[in-house]
N, C-alpha and C positions, 0 to 999 in steps of 0.2 A: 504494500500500500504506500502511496507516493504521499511524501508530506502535506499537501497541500488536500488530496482526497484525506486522509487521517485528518487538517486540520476539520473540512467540511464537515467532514463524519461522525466524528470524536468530540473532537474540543470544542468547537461554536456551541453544539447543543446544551454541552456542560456549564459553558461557560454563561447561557440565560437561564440555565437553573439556579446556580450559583448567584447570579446578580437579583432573581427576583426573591432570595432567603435574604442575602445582606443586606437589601434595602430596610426592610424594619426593624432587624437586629439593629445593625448600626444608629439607627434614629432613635431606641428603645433604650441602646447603651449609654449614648451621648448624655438620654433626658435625667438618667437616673445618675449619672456623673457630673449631673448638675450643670452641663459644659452649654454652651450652643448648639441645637439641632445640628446647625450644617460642619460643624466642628465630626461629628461622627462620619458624616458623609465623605469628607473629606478624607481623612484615615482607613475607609473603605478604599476610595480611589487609591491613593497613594499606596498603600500596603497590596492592592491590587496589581499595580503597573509595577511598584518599584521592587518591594520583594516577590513579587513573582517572577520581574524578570533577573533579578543579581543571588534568589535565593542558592538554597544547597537541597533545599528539597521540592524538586519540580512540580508536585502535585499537590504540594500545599497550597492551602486558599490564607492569607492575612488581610487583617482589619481588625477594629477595636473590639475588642474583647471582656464578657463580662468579668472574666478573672481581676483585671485591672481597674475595676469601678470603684471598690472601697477605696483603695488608692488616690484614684485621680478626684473623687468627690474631695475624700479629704487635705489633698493638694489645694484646689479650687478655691476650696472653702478657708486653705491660707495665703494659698498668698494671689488667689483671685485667675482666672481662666488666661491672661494674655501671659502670666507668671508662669503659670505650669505648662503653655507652651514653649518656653523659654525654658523651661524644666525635662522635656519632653525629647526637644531637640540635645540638651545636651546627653539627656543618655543613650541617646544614638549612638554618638559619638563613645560612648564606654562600651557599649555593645559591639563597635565596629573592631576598637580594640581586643577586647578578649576575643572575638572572633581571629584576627591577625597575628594575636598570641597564643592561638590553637587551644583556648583553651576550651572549644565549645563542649566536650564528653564530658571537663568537669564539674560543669553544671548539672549533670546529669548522677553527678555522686550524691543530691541529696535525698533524702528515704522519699521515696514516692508516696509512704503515707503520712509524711508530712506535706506533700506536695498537695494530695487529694483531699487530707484534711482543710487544706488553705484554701484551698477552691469551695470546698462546700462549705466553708465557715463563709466565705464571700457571700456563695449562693443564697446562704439563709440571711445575711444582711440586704441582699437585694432585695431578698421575695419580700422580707419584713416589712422593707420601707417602701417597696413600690406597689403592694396591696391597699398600703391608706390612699393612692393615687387611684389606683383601680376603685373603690367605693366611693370616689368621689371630696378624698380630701387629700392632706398637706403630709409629707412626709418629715418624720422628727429628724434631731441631729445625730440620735445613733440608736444602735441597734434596740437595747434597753428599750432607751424611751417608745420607741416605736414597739415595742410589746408589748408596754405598759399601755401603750393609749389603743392596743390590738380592740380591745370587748368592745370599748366606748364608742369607736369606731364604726365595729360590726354592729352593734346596736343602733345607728345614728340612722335617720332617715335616709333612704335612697335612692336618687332620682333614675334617670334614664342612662347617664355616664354609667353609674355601675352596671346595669343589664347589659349596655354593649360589653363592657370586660369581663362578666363574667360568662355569657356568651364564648369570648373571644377563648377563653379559657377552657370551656368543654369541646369547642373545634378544635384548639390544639391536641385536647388531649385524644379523643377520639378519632380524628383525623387517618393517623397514624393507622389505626388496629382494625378500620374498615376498609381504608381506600389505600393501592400498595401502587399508584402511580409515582416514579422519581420526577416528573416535570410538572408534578403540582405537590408540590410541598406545602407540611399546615401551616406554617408561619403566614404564607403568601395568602394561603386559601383563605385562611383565618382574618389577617389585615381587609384584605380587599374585600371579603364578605362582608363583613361588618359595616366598614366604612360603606359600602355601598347602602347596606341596611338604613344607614344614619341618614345617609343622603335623603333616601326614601322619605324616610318620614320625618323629614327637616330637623334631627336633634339641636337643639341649642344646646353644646358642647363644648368644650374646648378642646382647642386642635394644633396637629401642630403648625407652627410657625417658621419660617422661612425667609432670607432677604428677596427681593426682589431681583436685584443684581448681585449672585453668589461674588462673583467673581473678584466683585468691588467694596464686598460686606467680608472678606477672608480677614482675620484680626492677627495684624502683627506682634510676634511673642516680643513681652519685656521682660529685661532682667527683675529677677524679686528683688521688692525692696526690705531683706530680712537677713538675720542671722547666715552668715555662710556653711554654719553648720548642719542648719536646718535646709537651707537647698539640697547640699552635697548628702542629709538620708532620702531626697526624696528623688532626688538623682540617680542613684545606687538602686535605693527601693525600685523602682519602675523600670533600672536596666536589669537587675537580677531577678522581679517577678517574669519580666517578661519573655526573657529568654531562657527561664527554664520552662514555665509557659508553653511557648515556641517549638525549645527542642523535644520537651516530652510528647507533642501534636505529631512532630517531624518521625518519631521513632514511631508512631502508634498509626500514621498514614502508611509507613513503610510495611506492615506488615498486612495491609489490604490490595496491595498490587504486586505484580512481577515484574515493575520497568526499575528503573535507574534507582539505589539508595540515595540515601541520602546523606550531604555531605556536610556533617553539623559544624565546621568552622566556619565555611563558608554562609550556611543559614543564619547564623549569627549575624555576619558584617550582611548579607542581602536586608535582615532586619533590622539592624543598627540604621542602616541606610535610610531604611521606611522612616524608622521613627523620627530621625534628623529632617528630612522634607518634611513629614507631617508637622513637625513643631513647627519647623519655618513659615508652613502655610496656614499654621494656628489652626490645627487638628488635634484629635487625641491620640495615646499610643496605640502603637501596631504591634500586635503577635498573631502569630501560627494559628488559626484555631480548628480544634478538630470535627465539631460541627459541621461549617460549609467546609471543610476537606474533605470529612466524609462522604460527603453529599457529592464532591464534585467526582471520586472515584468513583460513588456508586454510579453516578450518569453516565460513565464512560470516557472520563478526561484519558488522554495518556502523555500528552506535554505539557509544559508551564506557561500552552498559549492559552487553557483555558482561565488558571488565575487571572494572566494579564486582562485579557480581556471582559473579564467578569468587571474590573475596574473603570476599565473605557464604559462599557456600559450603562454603569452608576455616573460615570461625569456625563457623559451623555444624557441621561435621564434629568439630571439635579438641573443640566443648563436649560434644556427644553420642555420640561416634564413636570417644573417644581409647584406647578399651580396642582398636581393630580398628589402629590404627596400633603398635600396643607389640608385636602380632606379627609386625614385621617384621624381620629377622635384619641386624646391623649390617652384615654382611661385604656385602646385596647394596645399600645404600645406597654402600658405599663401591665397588663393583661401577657403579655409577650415577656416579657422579663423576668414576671413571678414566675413563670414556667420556665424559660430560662434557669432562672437561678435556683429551682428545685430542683433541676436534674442534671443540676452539680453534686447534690445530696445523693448520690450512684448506691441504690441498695447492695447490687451486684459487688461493687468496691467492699461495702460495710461486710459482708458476707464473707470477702476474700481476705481481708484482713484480719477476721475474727480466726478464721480457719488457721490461718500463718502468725496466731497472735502477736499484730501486730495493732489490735485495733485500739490497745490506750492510746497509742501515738496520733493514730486517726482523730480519738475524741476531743484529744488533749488540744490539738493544734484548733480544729475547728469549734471549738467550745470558747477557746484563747480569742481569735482572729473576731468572734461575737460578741465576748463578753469586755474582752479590752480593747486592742486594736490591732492588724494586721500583723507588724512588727513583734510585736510581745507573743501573738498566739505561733509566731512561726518559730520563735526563739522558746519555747515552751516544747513545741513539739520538739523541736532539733535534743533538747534537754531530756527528753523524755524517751526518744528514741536511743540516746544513749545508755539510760540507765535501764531500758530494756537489752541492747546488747550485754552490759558489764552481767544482769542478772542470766540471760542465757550462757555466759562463758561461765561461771561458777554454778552452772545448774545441775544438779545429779540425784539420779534416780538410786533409792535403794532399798531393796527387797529383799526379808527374811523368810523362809519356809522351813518348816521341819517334813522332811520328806518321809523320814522313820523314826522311829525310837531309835535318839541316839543318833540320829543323822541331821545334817542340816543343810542349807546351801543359801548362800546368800550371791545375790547380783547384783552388781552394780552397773551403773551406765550412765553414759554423762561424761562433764567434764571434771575431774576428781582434783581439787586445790586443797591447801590449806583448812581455808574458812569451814571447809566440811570435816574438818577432824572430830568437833564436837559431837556432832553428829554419829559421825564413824564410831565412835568407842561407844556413845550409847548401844548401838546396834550389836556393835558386838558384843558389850558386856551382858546383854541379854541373853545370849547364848550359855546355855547350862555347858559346866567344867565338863570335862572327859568323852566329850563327843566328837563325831568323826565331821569334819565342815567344807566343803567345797564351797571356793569362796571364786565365781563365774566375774571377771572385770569385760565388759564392753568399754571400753575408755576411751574417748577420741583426745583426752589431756590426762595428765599425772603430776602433779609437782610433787618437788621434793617431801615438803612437811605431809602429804597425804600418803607418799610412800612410806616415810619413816611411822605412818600411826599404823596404818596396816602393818610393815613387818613388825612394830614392839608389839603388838598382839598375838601374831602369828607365833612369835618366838616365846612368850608367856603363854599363851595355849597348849602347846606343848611341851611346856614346860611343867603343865598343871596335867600331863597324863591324856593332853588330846591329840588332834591326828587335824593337818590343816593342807591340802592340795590347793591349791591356785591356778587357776585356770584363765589365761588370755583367751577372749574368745572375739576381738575386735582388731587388735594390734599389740604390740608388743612389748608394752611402756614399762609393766614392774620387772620380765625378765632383765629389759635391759638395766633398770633402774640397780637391780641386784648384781650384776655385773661390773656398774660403776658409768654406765652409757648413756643413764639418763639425758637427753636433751641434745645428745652427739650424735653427729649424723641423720641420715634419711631415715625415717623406720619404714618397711617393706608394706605397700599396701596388701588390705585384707585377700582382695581378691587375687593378687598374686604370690603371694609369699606363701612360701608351704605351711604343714604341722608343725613343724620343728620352730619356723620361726614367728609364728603367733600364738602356739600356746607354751604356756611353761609347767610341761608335763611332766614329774620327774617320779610319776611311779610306772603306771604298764602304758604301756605304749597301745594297747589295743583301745585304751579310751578316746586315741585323738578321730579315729573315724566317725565313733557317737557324737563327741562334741561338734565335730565337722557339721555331721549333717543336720546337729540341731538349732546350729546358728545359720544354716541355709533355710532349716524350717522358717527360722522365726526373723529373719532380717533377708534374706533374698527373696522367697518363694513369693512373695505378695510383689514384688514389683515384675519378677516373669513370668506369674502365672496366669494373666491375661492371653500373653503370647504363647504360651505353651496349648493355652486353652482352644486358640485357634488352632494353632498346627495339629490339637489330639481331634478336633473338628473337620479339616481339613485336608492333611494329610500331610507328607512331607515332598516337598519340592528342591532338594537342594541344588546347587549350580555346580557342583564341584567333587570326586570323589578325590578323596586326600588320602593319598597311600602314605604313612612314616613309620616312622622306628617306635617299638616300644619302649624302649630309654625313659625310664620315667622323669626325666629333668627337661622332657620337649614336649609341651603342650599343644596341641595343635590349633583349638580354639582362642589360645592367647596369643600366639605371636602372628595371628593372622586376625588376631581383634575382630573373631567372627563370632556369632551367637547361634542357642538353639534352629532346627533349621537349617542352616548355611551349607555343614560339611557333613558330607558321606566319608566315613573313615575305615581304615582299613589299618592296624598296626600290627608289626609282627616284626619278630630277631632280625633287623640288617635292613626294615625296607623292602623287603623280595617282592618282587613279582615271579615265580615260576611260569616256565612258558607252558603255553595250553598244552593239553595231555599228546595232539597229534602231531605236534612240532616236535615233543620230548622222544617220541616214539623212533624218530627219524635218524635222534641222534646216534652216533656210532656208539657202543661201549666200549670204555675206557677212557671219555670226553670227560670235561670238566662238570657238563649239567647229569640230571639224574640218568638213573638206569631206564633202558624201555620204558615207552609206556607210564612212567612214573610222573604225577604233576602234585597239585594241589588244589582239592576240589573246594575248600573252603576259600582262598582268594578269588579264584575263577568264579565263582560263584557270585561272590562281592562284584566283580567284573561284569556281569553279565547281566546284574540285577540293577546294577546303579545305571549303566548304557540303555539298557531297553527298557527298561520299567520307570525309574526316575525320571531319563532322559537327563542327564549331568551334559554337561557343552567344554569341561575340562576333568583332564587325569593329571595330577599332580604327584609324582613321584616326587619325596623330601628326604635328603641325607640328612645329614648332622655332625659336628665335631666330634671328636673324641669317641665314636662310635667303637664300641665292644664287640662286633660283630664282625667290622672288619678287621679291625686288629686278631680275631683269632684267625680270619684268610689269610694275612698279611703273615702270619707267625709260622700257619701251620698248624694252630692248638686245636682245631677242630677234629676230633678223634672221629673217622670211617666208621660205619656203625651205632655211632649213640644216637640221639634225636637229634643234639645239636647239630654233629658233625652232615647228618643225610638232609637236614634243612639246609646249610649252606651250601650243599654242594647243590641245591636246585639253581643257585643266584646266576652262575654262568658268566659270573666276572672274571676279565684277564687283567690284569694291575698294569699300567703302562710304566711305573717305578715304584715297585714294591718299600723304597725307604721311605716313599711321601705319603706320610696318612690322609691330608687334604684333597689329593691328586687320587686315591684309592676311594675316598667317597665318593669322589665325583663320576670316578670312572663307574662305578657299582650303580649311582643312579642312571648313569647314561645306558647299563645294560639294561636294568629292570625297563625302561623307555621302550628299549628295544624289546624284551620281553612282551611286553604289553601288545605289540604290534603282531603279536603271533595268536594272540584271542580275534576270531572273525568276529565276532562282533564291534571289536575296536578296529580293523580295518573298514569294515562297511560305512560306521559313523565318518571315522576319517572321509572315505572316498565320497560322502555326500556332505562334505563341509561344514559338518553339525558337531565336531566330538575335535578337542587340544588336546595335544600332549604336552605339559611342559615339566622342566626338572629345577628343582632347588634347594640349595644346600644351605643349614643354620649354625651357623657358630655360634655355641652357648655360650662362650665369654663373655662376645660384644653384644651378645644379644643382637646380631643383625642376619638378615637373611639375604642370601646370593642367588641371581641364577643360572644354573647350569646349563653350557653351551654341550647341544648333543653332538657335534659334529667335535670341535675342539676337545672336549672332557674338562675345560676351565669353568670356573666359578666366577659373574661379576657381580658386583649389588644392585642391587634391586632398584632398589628405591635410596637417595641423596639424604643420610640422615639431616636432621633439623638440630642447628645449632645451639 
């Protein structure tokens, strides 16, 4: 599709859905930020042209934003509307910088439920103060008061103003959950409804208002005449509300489309930009908002002609058009904003945060941002979101059970500190003397002083006649601890690290299988048994049969980071493939492969079942270092006649230099390869381009996997480790 059909096709249509939602939002945001009508209009345009066109995120829609209302109201209300464009512009200019100083992702470091909190504490100062608008009165100075003078209000006589808002207010919400048209949207449907209604039957209303000549009514920003301190928080405030704002829209549009990410330094300085012109031209600030983004994805935008152009449209409209917006009755803008700013109040968020306990942080902030002001309720939450992480790092679970007379086991899990030794000793002192105690640690931390309370128990326990096994069952923190390795070094993740190095087992060894599988019950099994659930549904489809070595130090699902599903496996002494039984038959006696007739019905089998029935598209033959199999070829130690000695002799490997062990695997996978190709079922896939052979060799030192050239017998790597 040629850019010019995309733009026709795509963006134009987008771009008049988008223009007829921003029209009332922005005249709705303006009124309740106390600013000038055409002040919003213009912040539309400009955030439209400007950051649409210099943004970082293509499919973002900007313009004024109710996140930024409490803000700008209380800007306004100090140092007066040409002030806070003067205020306005220069946080552009801050914006453009941390944009230039790259620092856009670190905006993004702060807790999102302090982010969501600020927002819905905004929300609910909007709905508060622009409900007494909608019934037909005056809105208070702040939140309080306007909830105080809430009953008196709703109790107060009311005339015709209020039935158009609250009207306006059942269409928005309705709208939505009947009618699933994208090119009538209920803001639009809802405005122009209304106003047309009022029209009808002549409301004496109030409405809004508008210069005659925009162009020559645009209010040049002054510097405030105030405090330089008090500029520079409101300076800061309106750069750092709005581009976290901004970039959290930026990251949350990117995940509804498949074109272009987005590029947060640059959205910055594209915003910074906006807001600098808009101040210039005595507008209000500009962010991201993910309302009309959303909207302009869902209509089918896919470049950032639809933003721009959604702006042209609005200035186009305000210069020709401005007598059709003066008919619109203030009470159903304000009708538009209490909806608006309750569904900043996101159930769905409150849900999500509750579930991730995170949601004091939520209340705290938005409770702050109501009851004090903006500044204090976001500096509360930031407070509050830390003394929830410090209480997660010191948080730990601990469980006693007597599982018999004279038995016990106690679990722990969590992060195990200090602060919990009080704790610790209670629990253990609980424990009657001379019983036998398995003490289970899931630990993802250990410090010192909580080692040292567990081992003076451990060693007093048994000192009083008891029996005390310790069991790691997460990682490895008190063995090492006991060692003297506390804190040094990497410790071995769970799901890699063997028995040996995550439990500290040191009576029978046949307990680490139990405990194995009982920490797979109870911490793995729930997050794969959805997927298992399928596959036992389903059936297995793997892509791959994977021949290697039984070696137990070569996992095959880990060093190909593959899961349930993936690999068809075949292990066995050396990697063999023995050739099919009529190749074998062929061979002369006294040959290096078996006798007559002699194969391997259990490989071939594997072979035949994984090609024709699976349908696999690769055969992977895998060496390995240090390989025990080859070494007894290489030696000779394979004794004629045992099981071991007449399995290797099926391999039909010739060593090209029996001194090089690396060069002897390689060579061995290269026969097995060969091997393979003597099963007609692996020739037939071959010769119908459906079935790979390929050969790879693992060095368990470096942990890296090579692959095997069949022709050469060399080994290259694979894959370019990552630095």
């Amino acid at each position: 599709m040629s850019d010019l059909t995309q733009l026709l096709r795509r963006d134009l249509p987008a771009s008049i859905v988008v223009f007829l939602i921003a029209i009332p939002l922005s005249l709705g945001i303006a009124a309740a930020s106390g600013a000038p009508l055409l002040a919003g209009l213009v912040a539309a345009v400009v955030g439209g042209i400007v950051a649409g066109a210099l943004g970082g995120a293509p499919l973002q829609v900007s313009g004024p934003a109710a996140g930024l209302t409490v803000i700008v109201a209380g800007a306004v209300a100090e140092f007066g509307f040409a002030g806070t464009a003067a205020i306005v512009a220069v946080a552009g200019v801050v914006q453009i910088l941390l944009g230039v100083s790259r620092l856009g992702r670190a905006a993004l470091a702060l807790s999102p439920a302090v982010v969501h909190g600020m927002l819905a504490g905004i929300g609910l100062v909007i709905a508060l103060s622009q409900v007494h608008v909608l019934l037909g009165g005056a809105p208070q100075s702040n939140a309080w008061d306007n909830l105080r003078e809430l009953p008196a209000q709703i109790a107060d006589h009311h005339g015709l103003s209020a039935l158009l808002g609250l009207l306006t207010v059942g269409i928005l919400v309705l709208w939505p959950r009947y009618v699933k048209v994208s090119v009538l949207p209920a803001a639009l449907v809802a405005v122009a409804g209304v106003t047309a209604l009022a029209w009808v039957l002549g409301a004496d209303v109030a409405r809004v208002e508008l210069p005659d000549r925009p162009l020559e009514e645009l209010i040049t920003p002054v510097w405030p005449d105030a405090p330089l301190h008090r500029i520079a928080v409101a300076v800061f405030t309106i750069a750092l509300v709005a581009s976290v704002e901004s970039l959290l829209s930026a990251v949350a549009v990117d995940r509804m489309h498949d074109g272009p990410r987005a590029r947060l330094d640059r959205e910055l300085v594209g915003q910074g930009a906006a807001n600098t012109v808009s101040g210039l031209l005595g507008g209000l600030p500009v962010t991201g908002v993910i309302v009309r983004s959303s909207t302009n994805v869902t209509a089918g935008a896919r470049t950032r002609a639809s933003a721009i152009l959604h702006g042209v449209w609005i200035a186009v409209f305000v210069l020709l058009c401005a007598s059709l917006l003066e008919t619109i009755p203030m009470a159903v803008l304000a009708a538009v904003l209490v909806v608006v700013g309750l569904r900043l109040v996101s159930l769905a968020q409150l849900k999500t945060y509750a579930r991730h306990r995170e949601l004091p942080t939520y209340l705290v902030t938005a409770l702050g941002v109501v009851a004090i002001d903006l500044l204090t309720g976001v500096a509360l939450g930031m407070i509050t979101a830390a003394v929830m992480i410090l209480w997660r790092l010191t948080r730990c679970e601990i469980h006693t059970v007597q599982r018999a007379p004279g038995e016990w086991l106690v679990r722990i899990s969590g992060t195990l500190a200090f602060i919990e030794s009080v704790r610790l000793t209670k629990e253990f002192g609980a424990i009657p003397a001379g019983g036998e105690v398995d003490v289970e640690l899931h630990l993802d931390y250990l410090d010192h002083g909580a080692f040292e309370t567990i081992k003076t128990w451990e060693e007093m326990y048994q000192k009083s006649g008891g029996q005390v096994r310790i069991h790691e069952v997460h990682d490895s923190w008190f063995h090492r601890a006991t060692s003297g390795r506390l804190g040094g070094g990497r410790s071995t993740p769970r799901l890699v690290g063997s028995w040996s190095r995550w439990q500290s087992i040191d009576h029978q060894r046949r307990d680490a299988m139990a405990i194995g599988i009982a920490e797979f019950e109870r911490n793995l099994a729930p997050m794969v048994r959805p997927h298992l659930a399928e596959l036992a549904r389903d059936g297995q489809r793997p892509e791959q049969l994977f021949i290697t070595c039984a070696d137990s130090r070569l996992v095959p699902n880990l060093i190909t980071a593959s899961g349930p599903g993936d690999l068809f496996c075949v292990r066995n002494v050396g990697n063999l493939v023995p050739p099919h039984t009529s190749a074998a038959a062929q061979r002369p006696i006294g040959s290096s492969l078996a006798p007559p007739g002699m194969g391997d019905a259990s490989v071939g089998a594997a072979i035949e079942y994984a090609v024709d029935v699976l349908g696999v598209t690769t055969i992977t033959v895998c060496g390995h270092s240090g390989c025990g199999a080859i070494r007894a070829l290489q030696s000779g130690a394979a004794v004629a006649g045992s099981s071991l000695g007449d399995w290797l002799a099926l391999s039909g490997v010739r060593f090209s230099d029996v001194a090089d062990e690396e060069r002897c695997c390689t060579d061995n996978v290269v026969q097995q390869l060969a091997n393979l190709r003597t099963y007609p079922v692996v020739q037939a896939a071959e010769a119908a381009g459906r079935l790979r052979l390929t050969g790879m060799y693992f060095d368990i030192a470096e942990a890296r996997m090579y692959e095997v050239d069949p022709i050469l017998a060399i080994h290259r790597p694979l894959n370019t480790p990552v630095a």
